[in-house]
Structures are given as C-alpha cells and as structure tokens.
VMD Tcl script that builds the backbone (N, CA, C; Angstrom):
set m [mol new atoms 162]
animate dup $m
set s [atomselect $m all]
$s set {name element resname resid chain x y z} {
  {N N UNK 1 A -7.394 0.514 1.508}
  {CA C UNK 1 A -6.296 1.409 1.764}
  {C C UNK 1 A -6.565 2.770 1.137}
  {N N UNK 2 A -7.332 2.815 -0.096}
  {CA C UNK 2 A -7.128 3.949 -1.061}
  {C C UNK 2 A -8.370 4.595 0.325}
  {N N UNK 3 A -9.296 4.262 0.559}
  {CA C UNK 3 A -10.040 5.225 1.772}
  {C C UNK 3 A -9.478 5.936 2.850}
  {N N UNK 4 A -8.760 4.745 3.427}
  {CA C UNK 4 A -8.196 5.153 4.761}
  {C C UNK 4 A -7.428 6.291 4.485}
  {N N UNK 5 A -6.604 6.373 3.202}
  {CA C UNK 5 A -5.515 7.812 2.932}
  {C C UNK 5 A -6.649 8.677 2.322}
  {N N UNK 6 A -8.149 8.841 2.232}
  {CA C UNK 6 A -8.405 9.741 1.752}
  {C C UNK 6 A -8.764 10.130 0.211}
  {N N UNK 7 A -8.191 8.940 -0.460}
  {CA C UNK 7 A -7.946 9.535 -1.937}
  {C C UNK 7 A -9.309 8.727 -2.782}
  {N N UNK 8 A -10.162 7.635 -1.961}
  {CA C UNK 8 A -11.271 7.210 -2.738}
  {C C UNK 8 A -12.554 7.241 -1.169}
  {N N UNK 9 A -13.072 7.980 -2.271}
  {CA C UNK 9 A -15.226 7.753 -1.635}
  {C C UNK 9 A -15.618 6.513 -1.692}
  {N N UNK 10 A -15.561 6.551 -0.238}
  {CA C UNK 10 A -16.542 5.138 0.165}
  {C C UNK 10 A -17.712 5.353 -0.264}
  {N N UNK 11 A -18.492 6.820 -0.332}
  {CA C UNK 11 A -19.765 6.640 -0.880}
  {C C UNK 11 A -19.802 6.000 -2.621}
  {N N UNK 12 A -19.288 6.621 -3.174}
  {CA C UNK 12 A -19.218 5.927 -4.846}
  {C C UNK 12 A -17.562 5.366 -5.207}
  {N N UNK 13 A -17.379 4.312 -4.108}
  {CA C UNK 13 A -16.022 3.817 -4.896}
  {C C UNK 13 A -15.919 3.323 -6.551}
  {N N UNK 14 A -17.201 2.960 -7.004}
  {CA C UNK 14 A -16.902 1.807 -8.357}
  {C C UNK 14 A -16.591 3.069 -9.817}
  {N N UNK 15 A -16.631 4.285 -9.407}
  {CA C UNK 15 A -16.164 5.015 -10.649}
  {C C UNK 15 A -14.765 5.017 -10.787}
  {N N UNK 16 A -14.254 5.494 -10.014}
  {CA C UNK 16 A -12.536 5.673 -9.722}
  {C C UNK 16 A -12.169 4.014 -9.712}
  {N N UNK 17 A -12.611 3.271 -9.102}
  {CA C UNK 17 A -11.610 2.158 -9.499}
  {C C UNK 17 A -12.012 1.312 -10.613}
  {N N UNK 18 A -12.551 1.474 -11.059}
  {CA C UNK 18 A -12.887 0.952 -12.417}
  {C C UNK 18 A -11.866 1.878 -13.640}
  {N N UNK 19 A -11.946 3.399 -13.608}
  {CA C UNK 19 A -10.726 3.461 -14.047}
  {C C UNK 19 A -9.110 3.120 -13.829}
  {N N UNK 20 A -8.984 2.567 -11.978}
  {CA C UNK 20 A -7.903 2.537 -11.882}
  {C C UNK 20 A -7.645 1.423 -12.180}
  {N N UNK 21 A -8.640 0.520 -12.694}
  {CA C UNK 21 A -8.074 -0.993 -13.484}
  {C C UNK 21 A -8.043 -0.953 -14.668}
  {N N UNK 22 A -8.611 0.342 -15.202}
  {CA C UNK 22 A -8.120 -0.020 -16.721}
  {C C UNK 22 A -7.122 0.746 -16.748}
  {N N UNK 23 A -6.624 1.695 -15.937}
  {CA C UNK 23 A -5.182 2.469 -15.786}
  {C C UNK 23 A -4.021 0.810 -16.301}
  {N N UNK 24 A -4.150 0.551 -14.866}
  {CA C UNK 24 A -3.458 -0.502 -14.531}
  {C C UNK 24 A -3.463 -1.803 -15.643}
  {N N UNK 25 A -4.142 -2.101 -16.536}
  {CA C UNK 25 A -4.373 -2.996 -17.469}
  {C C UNK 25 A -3.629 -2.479 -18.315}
  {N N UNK 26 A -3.793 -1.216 -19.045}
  {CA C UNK 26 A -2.622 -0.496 -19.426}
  {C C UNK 26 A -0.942 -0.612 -19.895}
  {N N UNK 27 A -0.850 -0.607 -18.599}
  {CA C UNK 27 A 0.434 -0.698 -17.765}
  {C C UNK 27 A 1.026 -2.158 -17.954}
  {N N UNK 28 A 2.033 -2.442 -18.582}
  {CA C UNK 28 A 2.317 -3.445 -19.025}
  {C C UNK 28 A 3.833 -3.704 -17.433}
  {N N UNK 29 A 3.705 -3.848 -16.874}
  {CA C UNK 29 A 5.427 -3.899 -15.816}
  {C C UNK 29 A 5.487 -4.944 -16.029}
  {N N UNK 30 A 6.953 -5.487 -15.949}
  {CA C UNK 30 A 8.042 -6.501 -15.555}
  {C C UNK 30 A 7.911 -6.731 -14.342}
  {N N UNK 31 A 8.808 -8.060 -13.451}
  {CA C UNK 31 A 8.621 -8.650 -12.466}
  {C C UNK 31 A 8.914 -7.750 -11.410}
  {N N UNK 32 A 9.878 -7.164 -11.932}
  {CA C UNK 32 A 10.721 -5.991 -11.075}
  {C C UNK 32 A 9.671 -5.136 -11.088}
  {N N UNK 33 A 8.921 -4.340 -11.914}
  {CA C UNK 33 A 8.433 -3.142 -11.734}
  {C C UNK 33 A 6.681 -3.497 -10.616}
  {N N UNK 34 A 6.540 -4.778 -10.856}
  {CA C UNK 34 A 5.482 -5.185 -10.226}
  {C C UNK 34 A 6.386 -6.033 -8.930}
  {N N UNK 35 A 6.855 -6.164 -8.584}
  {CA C UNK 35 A 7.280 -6.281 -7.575}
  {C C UNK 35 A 7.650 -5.079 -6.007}
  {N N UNK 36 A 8.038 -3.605 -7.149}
  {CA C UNK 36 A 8.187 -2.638 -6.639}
  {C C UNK 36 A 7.122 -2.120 -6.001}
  {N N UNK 37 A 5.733 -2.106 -6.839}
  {CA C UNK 37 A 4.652 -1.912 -6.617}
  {C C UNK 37 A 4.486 -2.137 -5.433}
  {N N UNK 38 A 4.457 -3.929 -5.498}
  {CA C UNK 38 A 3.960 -4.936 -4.204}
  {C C UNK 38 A 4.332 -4.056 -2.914}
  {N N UNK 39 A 6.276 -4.328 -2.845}
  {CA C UNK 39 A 6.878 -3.632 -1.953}
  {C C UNK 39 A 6.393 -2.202 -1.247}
  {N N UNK 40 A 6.026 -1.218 -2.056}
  {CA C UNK 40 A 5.644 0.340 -1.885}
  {C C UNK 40 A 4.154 -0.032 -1.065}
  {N N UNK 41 A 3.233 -0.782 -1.587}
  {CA C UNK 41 A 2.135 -0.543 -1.351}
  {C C UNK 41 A 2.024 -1.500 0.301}
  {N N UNK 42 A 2.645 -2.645 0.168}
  {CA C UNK 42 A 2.772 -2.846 1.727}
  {C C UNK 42 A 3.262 -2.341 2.598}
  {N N UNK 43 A 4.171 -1.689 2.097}
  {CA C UNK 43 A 4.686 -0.423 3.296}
  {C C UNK 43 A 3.956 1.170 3.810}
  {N N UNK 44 A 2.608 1.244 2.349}
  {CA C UNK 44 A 1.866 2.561 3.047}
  {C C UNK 44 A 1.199 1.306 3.635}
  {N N UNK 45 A 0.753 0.161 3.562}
  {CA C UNK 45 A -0.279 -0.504 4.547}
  {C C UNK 45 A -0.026 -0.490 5.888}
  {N N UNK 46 A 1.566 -0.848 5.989}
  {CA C UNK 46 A 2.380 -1.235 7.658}
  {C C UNK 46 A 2.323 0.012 8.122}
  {N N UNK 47 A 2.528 1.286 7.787}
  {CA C UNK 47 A 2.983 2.814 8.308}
  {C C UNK 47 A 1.595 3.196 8.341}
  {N N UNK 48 A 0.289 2.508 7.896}
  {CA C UNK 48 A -0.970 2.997 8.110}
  {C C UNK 48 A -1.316 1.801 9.715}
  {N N UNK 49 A -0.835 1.280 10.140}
  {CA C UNK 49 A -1.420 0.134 10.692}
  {C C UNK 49 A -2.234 -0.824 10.275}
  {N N UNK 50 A -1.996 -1.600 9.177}
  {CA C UNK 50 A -2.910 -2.168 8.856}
  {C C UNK 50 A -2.300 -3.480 8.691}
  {N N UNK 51 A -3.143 -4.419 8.731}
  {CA C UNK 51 A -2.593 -5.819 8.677}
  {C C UNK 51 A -1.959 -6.158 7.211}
  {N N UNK 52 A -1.214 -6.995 6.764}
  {CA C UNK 52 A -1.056 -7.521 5.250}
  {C C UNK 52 A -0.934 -8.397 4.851}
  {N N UNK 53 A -1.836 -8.787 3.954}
  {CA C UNK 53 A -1.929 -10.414 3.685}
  {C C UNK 53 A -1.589 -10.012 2.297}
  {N N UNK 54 A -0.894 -11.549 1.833}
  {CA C UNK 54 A 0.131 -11.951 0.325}
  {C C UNK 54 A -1.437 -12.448 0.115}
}
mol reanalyze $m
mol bondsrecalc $m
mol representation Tube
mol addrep $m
C-alpha cells in the first residue's frame, strides 16, 4: 500500500520500513487505538482498490 500512494521506494524499501517498525514498536496503543489504525488503513486499501485480507 505504502507504494501504490507513493510514499515508499520500491527500489530500497528496507530503510524506511525498518524505521517504520521501530516507529511503531514505540508506540504503545490500546485496543481502541489499534483498532482505529486497522479501520483507517483498510479504508485507504478499499478507496485504493485493493483487495483486504484480516
């Protein structure tokens, strides 16, 4: 997803997401706040056309 919008290089993905997991490790959320997540991020998937699997 992060390609298709543009915001990560398929040529060198493993720099950027390697920080964005230790971002995210970080980040301590509740059920709710990780739930919100879930919610937000399947909806840029559906409004991108893209399939979504749980």
């Amino acid at each position: 997803m992060l390609t298709q919008i543009g915001f990560l290089s398929a040529d060198n993905p493993r720099q950027l997401m390697v920080r964005v997991r230790r971002m995210f490790s970080r980040i301590r959320m509740d059920r709710m706040e990780h739930n919100m997540m879930r919610g937000m991020l399947k909806d840029i998937q559906h409004k991108l056309g893209r399939s979504v699997e749980n």
